[in-house]
PASEBA-1860 file (N, C-alpha, C; in nm, 3 decimals):
! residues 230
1> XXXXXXXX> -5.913/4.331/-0.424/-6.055/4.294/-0.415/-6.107/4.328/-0.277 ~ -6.238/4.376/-0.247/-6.287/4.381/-0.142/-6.352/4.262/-0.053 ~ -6.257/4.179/0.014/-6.325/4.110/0.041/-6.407/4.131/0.117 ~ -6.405/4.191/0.270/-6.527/4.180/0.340/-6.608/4.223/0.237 ~ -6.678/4.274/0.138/-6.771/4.300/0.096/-6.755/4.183/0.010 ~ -6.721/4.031/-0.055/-6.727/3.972/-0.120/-6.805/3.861/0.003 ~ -6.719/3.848/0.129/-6.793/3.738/0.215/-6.881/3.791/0.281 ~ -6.961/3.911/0.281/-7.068/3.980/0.315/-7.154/3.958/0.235
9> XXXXXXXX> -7.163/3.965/0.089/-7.276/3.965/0.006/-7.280/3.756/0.026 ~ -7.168/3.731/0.013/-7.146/3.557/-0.004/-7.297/3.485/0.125 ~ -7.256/3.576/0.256/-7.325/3.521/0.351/-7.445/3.549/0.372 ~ -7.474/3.684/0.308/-7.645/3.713/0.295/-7.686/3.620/0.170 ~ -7.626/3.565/0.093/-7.684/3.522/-0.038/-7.689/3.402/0.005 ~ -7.635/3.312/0.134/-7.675/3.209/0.186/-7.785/3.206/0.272 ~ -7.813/3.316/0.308/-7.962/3.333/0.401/-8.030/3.371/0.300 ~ -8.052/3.386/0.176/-8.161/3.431/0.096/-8.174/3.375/-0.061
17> XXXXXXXX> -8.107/3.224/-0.018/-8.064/3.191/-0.203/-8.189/3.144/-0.293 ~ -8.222/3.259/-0.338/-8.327/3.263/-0.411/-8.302/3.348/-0.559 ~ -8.385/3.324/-0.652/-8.384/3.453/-0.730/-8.404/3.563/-0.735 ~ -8.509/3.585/-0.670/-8.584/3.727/-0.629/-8.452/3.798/-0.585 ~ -8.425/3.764/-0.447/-8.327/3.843/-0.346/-8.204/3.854/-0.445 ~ -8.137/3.740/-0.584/-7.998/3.820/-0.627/-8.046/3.886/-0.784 ~ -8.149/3.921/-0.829/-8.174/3.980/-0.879/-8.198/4.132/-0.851 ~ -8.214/4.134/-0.736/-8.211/4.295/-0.685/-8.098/4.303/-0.597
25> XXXXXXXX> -7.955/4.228/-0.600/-7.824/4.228/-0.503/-7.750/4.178/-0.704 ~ -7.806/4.197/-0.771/-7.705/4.178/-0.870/-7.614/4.314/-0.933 ~ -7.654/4.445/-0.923/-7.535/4.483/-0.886/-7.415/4.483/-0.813 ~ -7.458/4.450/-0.644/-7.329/4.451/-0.610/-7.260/4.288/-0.625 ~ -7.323/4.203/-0.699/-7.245/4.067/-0.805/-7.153/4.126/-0.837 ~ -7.226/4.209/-0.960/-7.116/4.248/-1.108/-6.996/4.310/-1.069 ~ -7.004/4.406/-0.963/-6.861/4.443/-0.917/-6.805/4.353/-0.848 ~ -6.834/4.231/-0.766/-6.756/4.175/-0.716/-6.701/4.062/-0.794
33> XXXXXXXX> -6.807/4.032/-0.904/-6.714/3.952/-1.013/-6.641/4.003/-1.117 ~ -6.676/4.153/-1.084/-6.586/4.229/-1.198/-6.421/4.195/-1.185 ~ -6.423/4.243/-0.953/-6.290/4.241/-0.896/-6.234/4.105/-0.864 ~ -6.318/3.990/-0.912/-6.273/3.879/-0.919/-6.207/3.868/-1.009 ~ -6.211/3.862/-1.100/-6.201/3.892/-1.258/-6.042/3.919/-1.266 ~ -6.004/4.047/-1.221/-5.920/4.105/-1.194/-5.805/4.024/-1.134 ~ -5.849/3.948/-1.009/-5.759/3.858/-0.957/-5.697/3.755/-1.020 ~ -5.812/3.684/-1.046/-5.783/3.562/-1.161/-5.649/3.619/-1.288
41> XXXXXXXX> -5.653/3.764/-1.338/-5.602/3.820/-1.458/-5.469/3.835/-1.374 ~ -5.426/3.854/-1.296/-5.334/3.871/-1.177/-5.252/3.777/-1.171 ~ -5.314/3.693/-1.116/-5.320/3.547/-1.048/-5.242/3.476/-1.204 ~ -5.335/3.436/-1.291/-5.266/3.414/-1.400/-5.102/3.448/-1.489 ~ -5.133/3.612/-1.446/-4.971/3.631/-1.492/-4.842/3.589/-1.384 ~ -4.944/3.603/-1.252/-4.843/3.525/-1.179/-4.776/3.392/-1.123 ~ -4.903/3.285/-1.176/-4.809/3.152/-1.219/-4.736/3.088/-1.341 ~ -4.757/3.222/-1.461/-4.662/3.199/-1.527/-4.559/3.253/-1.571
49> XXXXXXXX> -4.528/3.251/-1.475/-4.377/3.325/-1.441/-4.295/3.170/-1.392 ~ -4.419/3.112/-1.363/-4.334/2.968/-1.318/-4.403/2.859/-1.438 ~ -4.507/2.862/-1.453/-4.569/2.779/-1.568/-4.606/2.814/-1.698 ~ -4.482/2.836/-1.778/-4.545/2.919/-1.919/-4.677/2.876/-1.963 ~ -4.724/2.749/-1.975/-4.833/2.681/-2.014/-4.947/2.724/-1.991 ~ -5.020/2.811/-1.936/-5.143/2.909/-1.816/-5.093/3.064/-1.899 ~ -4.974/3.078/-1.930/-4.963/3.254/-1.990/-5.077/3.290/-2.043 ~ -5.121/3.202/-2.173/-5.253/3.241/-2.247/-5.400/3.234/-2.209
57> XXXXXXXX> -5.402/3.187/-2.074/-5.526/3.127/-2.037/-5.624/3.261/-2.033 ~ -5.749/3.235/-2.026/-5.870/3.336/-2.069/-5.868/3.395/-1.908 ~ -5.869/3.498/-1.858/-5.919/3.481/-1.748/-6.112/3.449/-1.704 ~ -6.166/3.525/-1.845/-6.303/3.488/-1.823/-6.354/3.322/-1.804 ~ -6.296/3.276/-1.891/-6.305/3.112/-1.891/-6.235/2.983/-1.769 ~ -6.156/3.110/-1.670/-6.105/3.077/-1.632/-6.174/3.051/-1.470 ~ -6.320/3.138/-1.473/-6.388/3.175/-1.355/-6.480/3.078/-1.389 ~ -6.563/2.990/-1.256/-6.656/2.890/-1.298/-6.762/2.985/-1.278
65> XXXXXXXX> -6.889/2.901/-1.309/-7.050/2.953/-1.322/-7.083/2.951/-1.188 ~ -7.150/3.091/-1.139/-7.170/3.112/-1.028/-7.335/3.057/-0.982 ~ -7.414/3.023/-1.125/-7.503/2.932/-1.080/-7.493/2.777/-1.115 ~ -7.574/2.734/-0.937/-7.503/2.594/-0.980/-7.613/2.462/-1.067 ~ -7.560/2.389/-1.118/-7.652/2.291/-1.167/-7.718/2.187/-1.070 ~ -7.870/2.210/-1.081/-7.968/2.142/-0.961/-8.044/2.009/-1.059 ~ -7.987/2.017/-1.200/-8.050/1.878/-1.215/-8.042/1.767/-1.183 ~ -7.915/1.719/-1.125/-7.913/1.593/-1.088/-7.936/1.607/-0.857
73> XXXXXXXX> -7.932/1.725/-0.874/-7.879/1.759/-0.729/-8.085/1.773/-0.653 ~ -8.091/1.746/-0.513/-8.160/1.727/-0.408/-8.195/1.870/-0.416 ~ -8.044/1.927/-0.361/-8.051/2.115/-0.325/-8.075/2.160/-0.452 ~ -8.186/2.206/-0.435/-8.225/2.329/-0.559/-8.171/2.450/-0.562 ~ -8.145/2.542/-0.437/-8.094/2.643/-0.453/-8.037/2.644/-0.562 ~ -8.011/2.772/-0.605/-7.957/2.800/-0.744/-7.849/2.894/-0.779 ~ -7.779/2.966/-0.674/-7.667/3.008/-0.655/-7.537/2.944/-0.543 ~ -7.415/2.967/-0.625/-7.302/2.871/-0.502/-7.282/2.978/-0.422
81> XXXXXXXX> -7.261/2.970/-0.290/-7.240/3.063/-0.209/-7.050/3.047/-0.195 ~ -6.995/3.040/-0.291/-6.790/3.082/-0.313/-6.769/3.150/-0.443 ~ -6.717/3.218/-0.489/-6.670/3.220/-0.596/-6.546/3.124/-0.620 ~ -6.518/3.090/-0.739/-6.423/2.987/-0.767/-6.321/3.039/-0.918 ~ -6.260/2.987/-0.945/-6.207/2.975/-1.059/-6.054/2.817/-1.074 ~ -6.063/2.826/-1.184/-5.940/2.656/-1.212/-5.922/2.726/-1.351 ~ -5.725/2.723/-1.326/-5.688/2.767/-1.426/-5.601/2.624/-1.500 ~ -5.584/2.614/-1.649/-5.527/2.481/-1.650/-5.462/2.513/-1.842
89> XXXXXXXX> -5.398/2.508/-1.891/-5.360/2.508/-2.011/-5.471/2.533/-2.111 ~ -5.464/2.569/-2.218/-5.585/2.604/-2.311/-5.723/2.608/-2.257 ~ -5.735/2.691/-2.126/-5.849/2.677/-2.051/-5.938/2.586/-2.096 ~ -5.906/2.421/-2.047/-5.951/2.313/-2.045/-5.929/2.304/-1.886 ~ -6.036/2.365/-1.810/-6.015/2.346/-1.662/-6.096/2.209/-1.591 ~ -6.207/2.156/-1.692/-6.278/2.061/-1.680/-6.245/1.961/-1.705 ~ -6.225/1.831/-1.569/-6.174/1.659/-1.636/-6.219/1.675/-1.746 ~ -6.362/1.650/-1.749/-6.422/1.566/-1.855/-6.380/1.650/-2.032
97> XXXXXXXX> -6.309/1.784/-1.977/-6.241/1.860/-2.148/-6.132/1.797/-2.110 ~ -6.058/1.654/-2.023/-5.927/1.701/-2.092/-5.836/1.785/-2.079 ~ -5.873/1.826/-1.945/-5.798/1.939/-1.878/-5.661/1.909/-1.788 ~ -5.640/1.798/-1.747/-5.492/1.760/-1.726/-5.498/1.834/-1.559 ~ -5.398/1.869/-1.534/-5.371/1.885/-1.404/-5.396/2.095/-1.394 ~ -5.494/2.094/-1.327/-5.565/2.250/-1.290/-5.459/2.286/-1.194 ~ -5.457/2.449/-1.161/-5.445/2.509/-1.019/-5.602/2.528/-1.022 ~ -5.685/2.530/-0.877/-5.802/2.554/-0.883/-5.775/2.611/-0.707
105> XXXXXXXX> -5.910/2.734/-0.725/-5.934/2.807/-0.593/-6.088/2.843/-0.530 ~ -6.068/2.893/-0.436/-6.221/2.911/-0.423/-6.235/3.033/-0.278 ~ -6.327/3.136/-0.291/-6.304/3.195/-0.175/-6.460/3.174/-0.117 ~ -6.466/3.109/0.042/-6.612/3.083/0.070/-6.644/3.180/0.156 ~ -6.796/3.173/0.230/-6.874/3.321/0.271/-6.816/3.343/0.412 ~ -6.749/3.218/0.433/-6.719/3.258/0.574/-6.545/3.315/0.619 ~ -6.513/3.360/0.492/-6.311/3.404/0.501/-6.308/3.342/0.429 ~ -6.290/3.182/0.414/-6.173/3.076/0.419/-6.150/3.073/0.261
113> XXXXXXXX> -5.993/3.025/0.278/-5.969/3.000/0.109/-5.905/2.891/0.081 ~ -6.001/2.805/-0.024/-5.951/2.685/-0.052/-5.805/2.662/-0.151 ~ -5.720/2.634/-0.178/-5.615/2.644/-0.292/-5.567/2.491/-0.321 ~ -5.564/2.419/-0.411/-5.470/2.332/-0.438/-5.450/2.270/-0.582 ~ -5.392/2.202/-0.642/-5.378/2.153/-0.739/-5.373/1.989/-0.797 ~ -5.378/1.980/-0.932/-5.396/1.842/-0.979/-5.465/1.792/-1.049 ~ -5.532/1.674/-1.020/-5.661/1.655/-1.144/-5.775/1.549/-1.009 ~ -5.872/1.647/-1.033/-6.012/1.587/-0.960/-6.072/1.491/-1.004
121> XXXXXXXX> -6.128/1.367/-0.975/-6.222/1.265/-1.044/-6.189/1.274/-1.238 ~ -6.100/1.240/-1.277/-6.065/1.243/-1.389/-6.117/1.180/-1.469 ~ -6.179/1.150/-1.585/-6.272/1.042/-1.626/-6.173/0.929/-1.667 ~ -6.255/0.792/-1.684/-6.245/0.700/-1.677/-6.095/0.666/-1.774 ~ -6.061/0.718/-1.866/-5.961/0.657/-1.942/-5.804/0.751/-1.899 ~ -5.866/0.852/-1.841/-5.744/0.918/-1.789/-5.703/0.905/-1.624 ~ -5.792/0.836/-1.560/-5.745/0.790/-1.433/-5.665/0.624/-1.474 ~ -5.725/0.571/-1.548/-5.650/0.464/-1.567/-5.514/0.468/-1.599
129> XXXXXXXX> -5.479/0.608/-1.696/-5.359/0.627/-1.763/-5.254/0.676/-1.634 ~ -5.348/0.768/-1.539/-5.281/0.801/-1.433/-5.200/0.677/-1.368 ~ -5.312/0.581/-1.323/-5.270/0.434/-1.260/-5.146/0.399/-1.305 ~ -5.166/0.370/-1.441/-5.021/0.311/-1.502/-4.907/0.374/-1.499 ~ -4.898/0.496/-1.502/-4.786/0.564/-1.471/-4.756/0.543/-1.325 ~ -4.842/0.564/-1.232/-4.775/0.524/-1.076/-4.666/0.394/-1.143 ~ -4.764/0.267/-1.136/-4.691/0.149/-1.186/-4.559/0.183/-1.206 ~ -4.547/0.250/-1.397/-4.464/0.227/-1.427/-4.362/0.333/-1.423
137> XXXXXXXX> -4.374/0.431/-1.343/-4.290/0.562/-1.305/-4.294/0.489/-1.174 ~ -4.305/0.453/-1.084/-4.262/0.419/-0.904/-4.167/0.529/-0.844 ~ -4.030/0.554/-0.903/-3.946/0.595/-0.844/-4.038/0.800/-0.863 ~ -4.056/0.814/-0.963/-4.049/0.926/-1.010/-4.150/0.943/-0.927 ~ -4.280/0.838/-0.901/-4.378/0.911/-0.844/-4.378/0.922/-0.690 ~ -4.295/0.832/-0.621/-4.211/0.824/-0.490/-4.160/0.963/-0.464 ~ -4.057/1.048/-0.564/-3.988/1.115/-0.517/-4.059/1.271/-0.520 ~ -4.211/1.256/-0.623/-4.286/1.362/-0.594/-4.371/1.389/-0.481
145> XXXXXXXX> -4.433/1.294/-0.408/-4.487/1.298/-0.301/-4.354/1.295/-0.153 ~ -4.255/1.316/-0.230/-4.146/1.370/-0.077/-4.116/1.477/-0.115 ~ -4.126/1.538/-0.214/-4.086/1.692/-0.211/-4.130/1.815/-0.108 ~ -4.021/1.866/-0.079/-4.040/1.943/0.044/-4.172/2.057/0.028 ~ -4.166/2.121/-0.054/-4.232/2.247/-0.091/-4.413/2.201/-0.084 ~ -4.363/2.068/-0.166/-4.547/2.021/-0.142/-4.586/1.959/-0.042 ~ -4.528/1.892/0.033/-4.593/1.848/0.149/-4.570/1.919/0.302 ~ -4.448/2.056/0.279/-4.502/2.162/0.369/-4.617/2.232/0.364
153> XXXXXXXX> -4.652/2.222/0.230/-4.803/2.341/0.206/-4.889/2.246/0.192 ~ -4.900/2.099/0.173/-5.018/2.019/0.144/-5.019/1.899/0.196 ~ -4.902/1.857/0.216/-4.916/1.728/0.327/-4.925/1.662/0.216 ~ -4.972/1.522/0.219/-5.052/1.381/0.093/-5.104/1.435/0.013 ~ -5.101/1.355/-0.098/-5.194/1.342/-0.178/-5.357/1.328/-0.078 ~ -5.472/1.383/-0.150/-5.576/1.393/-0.051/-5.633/1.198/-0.133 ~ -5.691/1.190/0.042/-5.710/1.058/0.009/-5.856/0.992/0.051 ~ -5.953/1.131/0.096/-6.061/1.140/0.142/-6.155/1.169/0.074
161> XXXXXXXX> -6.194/1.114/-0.026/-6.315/1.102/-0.145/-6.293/1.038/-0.252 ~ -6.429/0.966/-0.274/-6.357/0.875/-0.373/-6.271/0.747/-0.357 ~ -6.199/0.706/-0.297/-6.116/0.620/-0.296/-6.157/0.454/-0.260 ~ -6.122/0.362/-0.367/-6.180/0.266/-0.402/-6.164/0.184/-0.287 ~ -6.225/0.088/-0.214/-6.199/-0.008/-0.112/-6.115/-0.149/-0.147 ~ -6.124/-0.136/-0.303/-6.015/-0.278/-0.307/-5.931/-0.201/-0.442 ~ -5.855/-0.273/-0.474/-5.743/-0.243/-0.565/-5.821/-0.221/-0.692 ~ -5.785/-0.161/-0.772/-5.829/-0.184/-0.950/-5.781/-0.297/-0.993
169> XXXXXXXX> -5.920/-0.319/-1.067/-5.888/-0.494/-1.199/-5.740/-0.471/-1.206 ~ -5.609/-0.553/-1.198/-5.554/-0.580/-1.249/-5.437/-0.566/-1.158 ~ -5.447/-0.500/-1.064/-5.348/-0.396/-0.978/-5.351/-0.529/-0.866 ~ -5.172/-0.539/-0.813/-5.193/-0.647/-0.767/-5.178/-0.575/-0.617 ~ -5.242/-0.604/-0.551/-5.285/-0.565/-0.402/-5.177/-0.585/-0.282 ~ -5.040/-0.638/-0.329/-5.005/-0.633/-0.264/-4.893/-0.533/-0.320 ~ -4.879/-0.480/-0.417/-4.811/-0.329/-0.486/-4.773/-0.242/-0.372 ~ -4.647/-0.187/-0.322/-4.613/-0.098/-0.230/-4.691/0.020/-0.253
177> XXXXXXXX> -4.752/0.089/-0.362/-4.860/0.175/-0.347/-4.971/0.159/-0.401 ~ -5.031/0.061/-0.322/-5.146/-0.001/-0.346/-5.244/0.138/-0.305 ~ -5.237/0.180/-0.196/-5.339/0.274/-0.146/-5.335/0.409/-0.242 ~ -5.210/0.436/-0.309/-5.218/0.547/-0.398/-5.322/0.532/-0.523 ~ -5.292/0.380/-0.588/-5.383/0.340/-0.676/-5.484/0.308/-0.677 ~ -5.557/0.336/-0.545/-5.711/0.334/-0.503/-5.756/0.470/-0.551 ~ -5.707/0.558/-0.570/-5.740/0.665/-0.548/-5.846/0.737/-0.670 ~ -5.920/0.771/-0.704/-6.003/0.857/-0.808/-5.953/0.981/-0.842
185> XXXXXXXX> -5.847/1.031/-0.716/-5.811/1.190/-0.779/-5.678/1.208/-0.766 ~ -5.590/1.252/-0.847/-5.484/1.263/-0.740/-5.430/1.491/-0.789 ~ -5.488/1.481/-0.593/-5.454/1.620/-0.582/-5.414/1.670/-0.480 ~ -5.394/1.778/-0.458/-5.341/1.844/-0.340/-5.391/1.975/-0.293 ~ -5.469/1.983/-0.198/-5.543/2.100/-0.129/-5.498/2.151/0.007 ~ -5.539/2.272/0.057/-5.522/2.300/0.152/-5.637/2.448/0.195 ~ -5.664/2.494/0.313/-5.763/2.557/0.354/-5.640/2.640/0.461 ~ -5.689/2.823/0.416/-5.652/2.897/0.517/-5.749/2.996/0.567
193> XXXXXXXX> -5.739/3.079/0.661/-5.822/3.157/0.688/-5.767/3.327/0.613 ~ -5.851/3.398/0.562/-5.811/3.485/0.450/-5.752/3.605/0.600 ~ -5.705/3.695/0.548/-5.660/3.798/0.575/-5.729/3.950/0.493 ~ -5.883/3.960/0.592/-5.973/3.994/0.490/-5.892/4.164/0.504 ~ -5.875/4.211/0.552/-5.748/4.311/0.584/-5.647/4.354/0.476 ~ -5.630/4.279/0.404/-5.519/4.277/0.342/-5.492/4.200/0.200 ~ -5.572/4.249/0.153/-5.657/4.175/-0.024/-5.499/4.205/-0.090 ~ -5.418/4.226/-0.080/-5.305/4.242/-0.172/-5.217/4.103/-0.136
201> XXXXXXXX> -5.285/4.047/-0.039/-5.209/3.956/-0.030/-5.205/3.825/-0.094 ~ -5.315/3.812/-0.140/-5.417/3.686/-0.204/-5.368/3.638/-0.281 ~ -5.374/3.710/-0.401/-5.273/3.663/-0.537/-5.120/3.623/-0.501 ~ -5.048/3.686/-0.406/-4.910/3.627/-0.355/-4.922/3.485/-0.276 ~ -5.010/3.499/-0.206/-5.041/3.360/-0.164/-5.073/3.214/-0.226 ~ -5.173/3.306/-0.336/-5.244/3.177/-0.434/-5.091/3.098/-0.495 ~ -5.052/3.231/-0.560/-4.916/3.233/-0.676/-4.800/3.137/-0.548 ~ -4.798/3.168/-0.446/-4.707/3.020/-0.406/-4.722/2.921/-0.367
209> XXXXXXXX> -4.859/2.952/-0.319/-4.906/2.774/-0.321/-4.911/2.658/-0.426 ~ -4.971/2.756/-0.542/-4.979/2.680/-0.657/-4.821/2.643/-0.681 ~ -4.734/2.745/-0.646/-4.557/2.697/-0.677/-4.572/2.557/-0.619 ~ -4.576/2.563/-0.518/-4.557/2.434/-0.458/-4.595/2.317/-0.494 ~ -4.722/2.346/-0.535/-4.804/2.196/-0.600/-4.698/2.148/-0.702 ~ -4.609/2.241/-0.776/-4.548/2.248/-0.890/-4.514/2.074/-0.923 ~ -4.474/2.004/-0.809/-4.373/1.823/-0.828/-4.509/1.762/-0.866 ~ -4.655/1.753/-0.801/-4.736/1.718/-0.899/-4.780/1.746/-1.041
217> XXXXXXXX> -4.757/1.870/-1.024/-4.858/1.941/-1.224/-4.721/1.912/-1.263 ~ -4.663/1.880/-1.280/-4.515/1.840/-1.337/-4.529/1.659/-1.344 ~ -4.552/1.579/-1.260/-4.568/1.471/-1.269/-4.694/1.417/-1.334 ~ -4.786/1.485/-1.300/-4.901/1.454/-1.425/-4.922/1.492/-1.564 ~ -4.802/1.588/-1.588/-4.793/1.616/-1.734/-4.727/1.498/-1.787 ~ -4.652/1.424/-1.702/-4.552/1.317/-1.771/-4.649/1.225/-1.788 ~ -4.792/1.227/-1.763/-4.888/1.062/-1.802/-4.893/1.072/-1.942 ~ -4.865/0.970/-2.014/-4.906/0.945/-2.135/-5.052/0.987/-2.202
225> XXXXXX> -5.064/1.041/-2.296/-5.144/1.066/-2.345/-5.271/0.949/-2.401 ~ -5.405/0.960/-2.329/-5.500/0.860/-2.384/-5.556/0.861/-2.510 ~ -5.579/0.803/-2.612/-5.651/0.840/-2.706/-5.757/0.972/-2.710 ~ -5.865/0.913/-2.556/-5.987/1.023/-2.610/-5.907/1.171/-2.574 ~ -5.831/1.186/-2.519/-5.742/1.292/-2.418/-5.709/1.366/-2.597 ~ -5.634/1.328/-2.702/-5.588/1.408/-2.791/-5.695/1.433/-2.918
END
């Protein structure tokens, strides 16, 4: 992929996010979401080599909408200035489908590339299901947050959004991972600066980071299944 020409168009389309201006810059879009496209199709065969579950995934379905939704939102602008994509089993990359634990990425206008994995703000009956498994897995979920591979590339579980100020109904507060079970998401991210130089490198990068996340998307497959979830 070209990036300088992906965080070039990214950063003029932040000085000009309008319609007018990407209606006449929407050719050079289509090629850069063409060569996105491409990555993602890449990218895909190359985490399942470790995650059969993602083999079939769409790559089209696999790229989010590059315009963003301003109905509930202040900012009107109407284009995201990253491209993104979240790849996740029967491309169900969305909590609210039921999507279970994503790899999800994002490349923004200024280099940087976001990578990590898990499940974001999960809705209401599947964060609960999450909860209970901490509970009643402890050891299992102890020994995923010490795994070497993920907390060289990601450190914690992220614990900076979202996170409740007192315990959940029921959760007794003085629980040795009380602060885990505050939590609304449980995932794992990390931010590098790209190597705009060297676009062959991207997909090797993505493809081991996401390895790493591997002791989580492995531990959140083990949550029990919720009703609305099947």
């Amino acid at each position: 992929m070209h990036l300088h020409d992906l965080t070039r168009f990214l950063s003029e389309l932040n000085e000009n996010n309008n319609r007018p201006w990407f209606l006449w810059n929407k050719p050079r879009y289509d090629i850069l979401r063409a060569e996105f496209l491409d990555v993602v199709t890449e990218l895909i065969r190359g985490v399942s080599k470790f995650d059969r579950s993602v083999a079939a995934c769409d790559p089209k379905k696999a790229v989010f909408r590059f315009h963003r939704d301003t109905r509930f939102s202040k900012d009107k602008t109407p284009y995201k200035t990253h491209f993104s994509a979240g790849i996740a089993p029967g491309d169900k990359r969305r909590p609210s489908e039921g999507a279970g634990p994503t790899y999800y990425f994002h490349i923004e206008r200024n280099g940087r590339l976001l990578f990590g994995a898990g499940e974001y703000m999960p809705p209401a009956p599947r964060l609960k299901a999450i909860r209970e498994h901490v509970v009643n897995d402890a050891p299992g979920f102890m020994k995923m947050l010490k795994n070497k591979q993920q907390r060289a590339t990601y450190g914690d579980l992220r614990h900076d959004e979202g996170k409740l100020q007192r315990p959940p109904k029921g959760i007794d507060p003085d629980h040795p991972l009380v602060e885990y079970l505050k939590l609304k998401s449980y995932f794992v991210w990390t931010e590098v600066e790209l190597n705009l130089d060297a676009p062959d490198q991207l997909v090797p990068t993505l493809a081991r980071g996401f390895k790493d996340a591997s002791a989580l998307v492995t531990w959140l497959r083990g949550v029990p299944q919720t009703h609305q979830e099947q």
